[in-house]
C-alpha positions in Angstrom: -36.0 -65.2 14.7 -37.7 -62.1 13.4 -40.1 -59.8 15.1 -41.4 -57.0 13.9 -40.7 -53.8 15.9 -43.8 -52.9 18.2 -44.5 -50.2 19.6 -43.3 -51.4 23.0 -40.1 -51.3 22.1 -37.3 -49.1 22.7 -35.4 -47.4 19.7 -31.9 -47.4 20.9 -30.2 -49.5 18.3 -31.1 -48.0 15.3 -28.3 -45.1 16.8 -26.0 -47.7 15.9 -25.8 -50.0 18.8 -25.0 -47.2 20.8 -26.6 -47.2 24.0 -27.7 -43.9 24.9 -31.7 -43.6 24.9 -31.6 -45.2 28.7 -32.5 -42.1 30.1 -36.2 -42.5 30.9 -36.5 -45.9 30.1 -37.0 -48.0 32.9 -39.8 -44.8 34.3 -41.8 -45.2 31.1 -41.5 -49.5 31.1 -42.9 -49.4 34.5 -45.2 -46.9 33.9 -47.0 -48.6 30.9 -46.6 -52.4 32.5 -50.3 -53.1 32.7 -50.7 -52.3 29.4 -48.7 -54.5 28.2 -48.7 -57.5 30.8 -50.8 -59.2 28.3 -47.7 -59.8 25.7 -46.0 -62.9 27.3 -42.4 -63.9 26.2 -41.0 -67.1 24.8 -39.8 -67.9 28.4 -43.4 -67.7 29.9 -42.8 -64.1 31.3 -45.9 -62.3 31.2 -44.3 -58.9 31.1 -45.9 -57.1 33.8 -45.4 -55.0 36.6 -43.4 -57.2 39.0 -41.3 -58.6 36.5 -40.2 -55.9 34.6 -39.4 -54.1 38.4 -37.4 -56.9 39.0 -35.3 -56.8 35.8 -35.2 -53.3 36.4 -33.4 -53.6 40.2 -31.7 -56.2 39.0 -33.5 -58.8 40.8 -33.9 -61.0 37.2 -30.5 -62.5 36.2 -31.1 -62.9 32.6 -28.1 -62.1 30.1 -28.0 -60.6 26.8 -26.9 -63.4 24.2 -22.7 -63.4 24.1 -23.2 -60.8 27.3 -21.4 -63.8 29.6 -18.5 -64.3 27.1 -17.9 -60.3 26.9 -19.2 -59.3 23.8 -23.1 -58.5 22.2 -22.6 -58.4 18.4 -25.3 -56.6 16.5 -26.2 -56.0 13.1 -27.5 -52.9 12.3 -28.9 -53.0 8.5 -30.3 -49.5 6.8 -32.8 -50.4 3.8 -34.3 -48.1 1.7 -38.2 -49.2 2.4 -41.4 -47.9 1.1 -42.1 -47.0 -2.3 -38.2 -46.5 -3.3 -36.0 -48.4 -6.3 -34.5 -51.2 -4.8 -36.7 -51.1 -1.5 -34.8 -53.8 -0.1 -31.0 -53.4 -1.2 -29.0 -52.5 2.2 -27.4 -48.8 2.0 -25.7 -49.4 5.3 -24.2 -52.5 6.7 -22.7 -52.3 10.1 -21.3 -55.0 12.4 -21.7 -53.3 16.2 -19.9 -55.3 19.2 -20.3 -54.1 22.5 -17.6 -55.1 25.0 -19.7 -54.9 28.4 -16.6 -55.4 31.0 -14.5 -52.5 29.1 -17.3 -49.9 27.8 -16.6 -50.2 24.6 -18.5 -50.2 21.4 -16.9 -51.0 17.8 -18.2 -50.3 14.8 -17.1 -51.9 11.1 -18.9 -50.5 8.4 -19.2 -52.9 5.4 -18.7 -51.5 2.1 -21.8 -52.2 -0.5 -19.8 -53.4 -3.2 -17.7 -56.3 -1.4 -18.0 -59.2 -3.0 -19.1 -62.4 -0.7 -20.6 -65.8 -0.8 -24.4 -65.4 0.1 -25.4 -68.7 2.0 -27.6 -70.6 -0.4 -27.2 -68.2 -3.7 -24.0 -68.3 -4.9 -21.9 -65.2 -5.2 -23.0 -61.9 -5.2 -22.4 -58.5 -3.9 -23.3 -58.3 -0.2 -26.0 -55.4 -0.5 -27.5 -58.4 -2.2 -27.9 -60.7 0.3 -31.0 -59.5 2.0 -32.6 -58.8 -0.5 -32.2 -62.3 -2.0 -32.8 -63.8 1.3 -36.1 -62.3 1.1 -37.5 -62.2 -2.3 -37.2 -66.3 -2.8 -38.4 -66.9 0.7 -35.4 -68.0 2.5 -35.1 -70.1 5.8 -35.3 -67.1 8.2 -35.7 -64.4 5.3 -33.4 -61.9 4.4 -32.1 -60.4 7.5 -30.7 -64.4 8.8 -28.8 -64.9 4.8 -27.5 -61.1 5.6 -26.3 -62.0 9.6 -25.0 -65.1 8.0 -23.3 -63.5 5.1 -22.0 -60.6 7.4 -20.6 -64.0 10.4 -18.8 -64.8 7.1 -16.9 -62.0 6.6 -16.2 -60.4 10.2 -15.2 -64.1 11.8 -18.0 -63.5 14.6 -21.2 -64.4 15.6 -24.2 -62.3 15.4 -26.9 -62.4 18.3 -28.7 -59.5 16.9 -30.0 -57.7 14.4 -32.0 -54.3 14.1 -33.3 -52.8 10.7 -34.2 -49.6 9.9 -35.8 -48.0 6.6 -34.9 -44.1 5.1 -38.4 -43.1 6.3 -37.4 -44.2 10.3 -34.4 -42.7 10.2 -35.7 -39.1 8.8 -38.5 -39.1 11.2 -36.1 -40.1 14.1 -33.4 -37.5 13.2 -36.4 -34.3 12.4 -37.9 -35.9 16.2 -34.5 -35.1 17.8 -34.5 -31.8 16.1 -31.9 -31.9 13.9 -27.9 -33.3 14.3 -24.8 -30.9 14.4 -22.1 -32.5 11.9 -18.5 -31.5 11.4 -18.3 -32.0 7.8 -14.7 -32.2 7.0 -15.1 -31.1 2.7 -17.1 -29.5 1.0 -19.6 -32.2 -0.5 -21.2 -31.6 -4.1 -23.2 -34.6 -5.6 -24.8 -34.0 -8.7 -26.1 -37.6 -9.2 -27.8 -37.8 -5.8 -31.2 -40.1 -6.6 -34.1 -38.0 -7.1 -36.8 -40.7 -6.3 -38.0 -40.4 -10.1 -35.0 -42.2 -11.5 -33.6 -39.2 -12.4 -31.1 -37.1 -10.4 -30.6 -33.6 -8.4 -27.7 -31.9 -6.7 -27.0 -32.2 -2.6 -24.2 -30.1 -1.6 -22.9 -29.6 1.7 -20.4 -27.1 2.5 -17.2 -27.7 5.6 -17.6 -26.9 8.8 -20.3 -27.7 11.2 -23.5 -27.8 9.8 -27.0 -28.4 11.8 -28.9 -30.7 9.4 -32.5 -31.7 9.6 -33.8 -35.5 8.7 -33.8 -35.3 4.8 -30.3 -33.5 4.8 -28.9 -35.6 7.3 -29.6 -38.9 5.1 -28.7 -37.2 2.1 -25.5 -36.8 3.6 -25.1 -40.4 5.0 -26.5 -41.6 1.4 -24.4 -39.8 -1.4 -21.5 -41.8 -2.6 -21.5 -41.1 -6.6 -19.1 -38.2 -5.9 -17.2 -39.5 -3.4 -16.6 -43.2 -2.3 -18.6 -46.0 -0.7 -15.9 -45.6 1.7 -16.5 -41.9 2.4 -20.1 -42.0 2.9 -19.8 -45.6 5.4 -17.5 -42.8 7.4 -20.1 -40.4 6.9 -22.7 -42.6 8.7 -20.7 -43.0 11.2 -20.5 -39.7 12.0 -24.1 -38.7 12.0 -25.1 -42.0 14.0 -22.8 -40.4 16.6 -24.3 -37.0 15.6 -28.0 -38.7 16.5 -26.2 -39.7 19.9 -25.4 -36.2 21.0 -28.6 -34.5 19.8 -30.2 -37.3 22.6 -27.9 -36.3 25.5 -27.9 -33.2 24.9 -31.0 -32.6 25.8 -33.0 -32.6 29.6 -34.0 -35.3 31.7 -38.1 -33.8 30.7 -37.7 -32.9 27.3 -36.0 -36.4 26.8 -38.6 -38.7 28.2 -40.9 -36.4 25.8 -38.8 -37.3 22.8 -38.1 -40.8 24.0 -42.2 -41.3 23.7 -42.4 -39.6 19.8 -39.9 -42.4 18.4 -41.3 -44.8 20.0 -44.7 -43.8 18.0 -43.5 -43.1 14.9 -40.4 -45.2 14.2 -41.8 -48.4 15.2 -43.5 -49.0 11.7 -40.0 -48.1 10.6 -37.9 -50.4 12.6 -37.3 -54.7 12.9 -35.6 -56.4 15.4 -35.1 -59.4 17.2 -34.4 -57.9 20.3 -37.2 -58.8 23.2 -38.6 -56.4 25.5 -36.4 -57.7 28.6 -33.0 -57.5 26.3 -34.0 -54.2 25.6 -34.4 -53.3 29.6 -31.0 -55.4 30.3 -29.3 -53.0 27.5 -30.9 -49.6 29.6 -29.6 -51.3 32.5 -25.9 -51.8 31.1 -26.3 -47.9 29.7 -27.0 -46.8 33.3 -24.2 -48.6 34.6 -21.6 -47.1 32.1 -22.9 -43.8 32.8 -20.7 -41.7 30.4 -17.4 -43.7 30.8 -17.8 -45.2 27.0 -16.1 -45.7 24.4 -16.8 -45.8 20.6 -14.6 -46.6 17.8 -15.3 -46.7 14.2 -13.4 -49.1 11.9 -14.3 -48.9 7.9 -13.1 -51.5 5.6 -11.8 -49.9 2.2 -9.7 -50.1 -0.2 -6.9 -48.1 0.2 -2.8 -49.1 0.3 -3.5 -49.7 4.0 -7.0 -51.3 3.5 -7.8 -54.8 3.0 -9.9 -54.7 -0.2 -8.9 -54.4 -3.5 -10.8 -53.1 -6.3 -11.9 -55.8 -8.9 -14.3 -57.2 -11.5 -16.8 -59.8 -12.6 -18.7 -59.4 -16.1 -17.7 -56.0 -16.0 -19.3 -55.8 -12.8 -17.1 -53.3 -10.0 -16.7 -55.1 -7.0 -14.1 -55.1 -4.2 -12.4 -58.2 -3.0 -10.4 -59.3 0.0 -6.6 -58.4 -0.9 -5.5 -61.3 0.5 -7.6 -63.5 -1.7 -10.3 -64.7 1.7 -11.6 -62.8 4.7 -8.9 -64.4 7.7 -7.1 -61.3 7.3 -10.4 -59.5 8.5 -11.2 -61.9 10.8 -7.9 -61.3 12.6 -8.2 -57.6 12.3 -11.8 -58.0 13.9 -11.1 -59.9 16.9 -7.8 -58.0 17.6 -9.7 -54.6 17.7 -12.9 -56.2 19.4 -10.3 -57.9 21.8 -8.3 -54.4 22.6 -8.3 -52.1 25.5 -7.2 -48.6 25.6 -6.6 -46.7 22.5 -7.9 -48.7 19.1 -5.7 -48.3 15.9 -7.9 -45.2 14.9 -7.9 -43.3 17.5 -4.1 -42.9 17.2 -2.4 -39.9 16.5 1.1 -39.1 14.9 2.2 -36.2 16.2 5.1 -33.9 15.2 5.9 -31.4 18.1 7.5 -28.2 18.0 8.6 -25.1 20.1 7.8 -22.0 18.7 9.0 -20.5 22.3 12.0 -19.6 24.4 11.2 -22.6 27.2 13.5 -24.9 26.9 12.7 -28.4 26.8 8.7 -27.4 26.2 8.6 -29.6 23.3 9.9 -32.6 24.8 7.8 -32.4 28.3 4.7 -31.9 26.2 5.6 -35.1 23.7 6.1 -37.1 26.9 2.3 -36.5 27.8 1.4 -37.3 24.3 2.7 -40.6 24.9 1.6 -41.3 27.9 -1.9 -40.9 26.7 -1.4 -43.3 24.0 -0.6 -41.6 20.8 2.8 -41.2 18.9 5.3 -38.4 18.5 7.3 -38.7 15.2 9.4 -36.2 15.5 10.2 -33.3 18.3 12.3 -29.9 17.1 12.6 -26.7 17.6 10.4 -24.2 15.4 12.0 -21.2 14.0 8.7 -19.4 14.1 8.3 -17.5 17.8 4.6 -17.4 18.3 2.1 -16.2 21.1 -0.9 -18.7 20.2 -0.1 -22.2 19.5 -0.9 -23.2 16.3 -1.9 -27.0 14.6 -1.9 -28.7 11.1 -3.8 -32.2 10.8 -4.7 -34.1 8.3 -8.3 -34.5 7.4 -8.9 -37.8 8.8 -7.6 -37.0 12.2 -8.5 -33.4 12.6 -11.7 -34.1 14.5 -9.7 -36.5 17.0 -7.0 -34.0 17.9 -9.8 -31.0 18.0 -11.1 -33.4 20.8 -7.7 -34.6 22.3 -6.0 -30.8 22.3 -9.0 -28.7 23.6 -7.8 -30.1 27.3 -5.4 -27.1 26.7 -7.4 -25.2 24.8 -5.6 -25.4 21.5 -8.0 -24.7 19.2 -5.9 -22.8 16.4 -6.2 -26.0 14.0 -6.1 -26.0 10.7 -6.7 -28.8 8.0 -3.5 -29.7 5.9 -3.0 -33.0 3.9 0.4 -32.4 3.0 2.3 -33.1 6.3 4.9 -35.6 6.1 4.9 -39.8 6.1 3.3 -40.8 9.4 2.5 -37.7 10.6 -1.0 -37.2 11.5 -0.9 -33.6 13.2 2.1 -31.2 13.6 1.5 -28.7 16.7 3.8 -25.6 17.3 3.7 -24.9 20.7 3.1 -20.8 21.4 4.1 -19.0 24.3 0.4 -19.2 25.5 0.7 -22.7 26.2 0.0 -24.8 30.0 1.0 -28.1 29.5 -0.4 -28.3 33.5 
């Protein structure tokens, strides 16, 4: 099942399963095709030049594995690599599905500290599981006992996997020169691993900060002051991060950048993913275009979450709260088997006039629902103000930043204290279009 990652391949999923280095892809295959005619496939393909035209066009009919039943389900594993403590523990464990007929992509990041049965060893905790796999030389080696552990828990199949090492991921974020991040609280970690076995600080303070490779994982690594919770939603964010920096840049200046990863994170990167899967996914990026959707799911542990905190030999581990994974099985297939709007891209709005138009409050609310969100309440605002003005809460602020510039709101303002089921409360100035 495992192949290591030549330098023929494309580094696309390493972003998180996100399909967004296409741009120049099929050019540079087609390009280097003699080069590499002599690599044939298991099927017999030999690789070169009319073949990969044909799967190119189109001409090939060849499928990604679970593409005909709707979804491609990927694991995408970060390890620490090299010459670090616990080389092979798994810092990031992500189960990526891909909904081809919808554009979608979901992402469920799976805390470190969940407690699981690894195939073949027992219990353990599931940052475990590859590591185990590999150091007693299991049937498919680690990365198969972590896809199997990982089926276990999420209720799905896996037909992927791709693998990544701190050293890959530096090099591919300093390549891409640097990520913009919207960090959400100021970040101070005094026990942030120094390499040595000792410790150092990392601090990060809010607001939108352009990071470099080392600061970037730094900030997708630090938990000790924070949460294994907070820093899975952390990932998230600079995988998306990684995303933009791509796009944002030229059709030239792309293809240049496209080339560098290839060269240097290929000794950083394993997959299982064949040359032709990897032109079929450039081929299903081209046809989305930009019409995709990503939504990020993180399993935790609070009142709404389905884990529980717990403990074995004085161990900390979290456990399913309803004593086995259906619940999360359920939750899994209901959001991979949703159109529209997940359950986190919601919004609870409260809506206010701070104006003398009557009825303002109640036209605007109606447009909030017809795009899919919720309005708790609708008033009046005592307040009579020129520039509308917004309070969120900090898990939603980014996602109504997004949804609210269409009318150029952009007075909004961080505030954890609004009431029950209230994600945002707007007060609508006299400034305001709703057309």
């Amino acid at each position: 099942m495992k192949t290591v990652f030549n330098w023929w391949y494309i580094p696309i999923v390493f972003f998180g399963g996100l399909f967004v280095l296409y741009t120049g892809l099929v050019g540079y295959r087609l390009v280097t095709a003699d080069t590499s005619a002599t690599n044939v496939s298991e099927d017999g393909d030999d690789g070169g030049f009319w073949s990969n035209l044909g799967d190119s066009i189109g001409l090939n009919s060849r499928r990604l594995k679970g593409e005909r039943d709707g979804h491609v389900n990927m694991l995408v594993v970060g390890v620490a690599g090299g010459n670090n403590i616990a080389p092979d523990l798994t810092d990031t464990i992500m189960f990526v599905s891909v909904d081809i007929e919808n554009n979608e992509i979901d992402m469920f990041s799976i805390p470190r500290d969940l407690y699981v049965e690894v195939p073949g060893f027992g219990y353990s905790k599931v940052n475990a599981a590859y590591s185990l796999g590999k150091n007693y030389q299991a049937a498919g080696g680690g990365i198969d006992v972590l896809a199997d552990t990982v089926s276990d828990i999420v209720g799905q199949d896996i037909d992927y996997y791709v693998k990544i090492d701190f050293d890959g991921f530096t090099k591919a974020v300093d390549l891409l020169g640097g990520v913009d991040v919207d960090v959400t609280e100021d970040l101070y970690d005094y026990l942030y691993p120094d390499g040595y076995e000792g410790y150092q600080v990392f601090a990060v303070d809010a607001g939108w900060q352009h990071m470099d490779g080392d600061t970037a994982l730094k900030y997708a690594r630090s938990r000790q002051t924070t949460s294994d919770f907070d820093r899975a939603r952390r990932q998230q964010q600079v995988i998306m991060a990684m995303k933009d920096s791509f796009l944002s840049k030229g059709m030239i200046e792309g293809a240049k950048v496209l080339v560098q990863l290839i060269d240097v994170v290929s000794e950083h990167l394993e997959t299982d993913l064949s040359f032709w899967e990897w032109e079929r996914i450039a081929s299903i990026a081209r046809d989305w275009g930009d019409d995709v959707s990503v939504n990020s799911f993180v399993f935790d542990n609070t009142f709404e979450g389905m884990l529980m905190d717990s403990s074995t030999d004085g161990l900390y581990i979290l456990v399913p709260r309803a004593g086995d994974f259906d619940e999360i099985h359920e939750y899994v297939d209901d959001q991979m088997n949703t159109t529209g709007k997940k359950e986190s891209e919601i919004i609870g709005f409260e809506v206010f006039n701070a104006t003398n138009r009557i009825g303002l409050a109640g036209s605007f609310a109606e447009v909030i629902e017809e795009d899919d969100h919720t309005v708790v309440e609708i008033g009046n605002s005592e307040d009579n103000l020129e520039e509308s003005e917004v309070y969120c809460s900090s898990d939603k602020i980014k996602a109504a930043k997004k949804y609210l510039s269409k009318w150029n709101i952009d007075n909004i303002s961080e505030d954890d204290s609004l009431n029950e089921g209230v994600d945002c409360k707007i007060l609508i100035g006299s400034n305001f279009e709703l057309e």
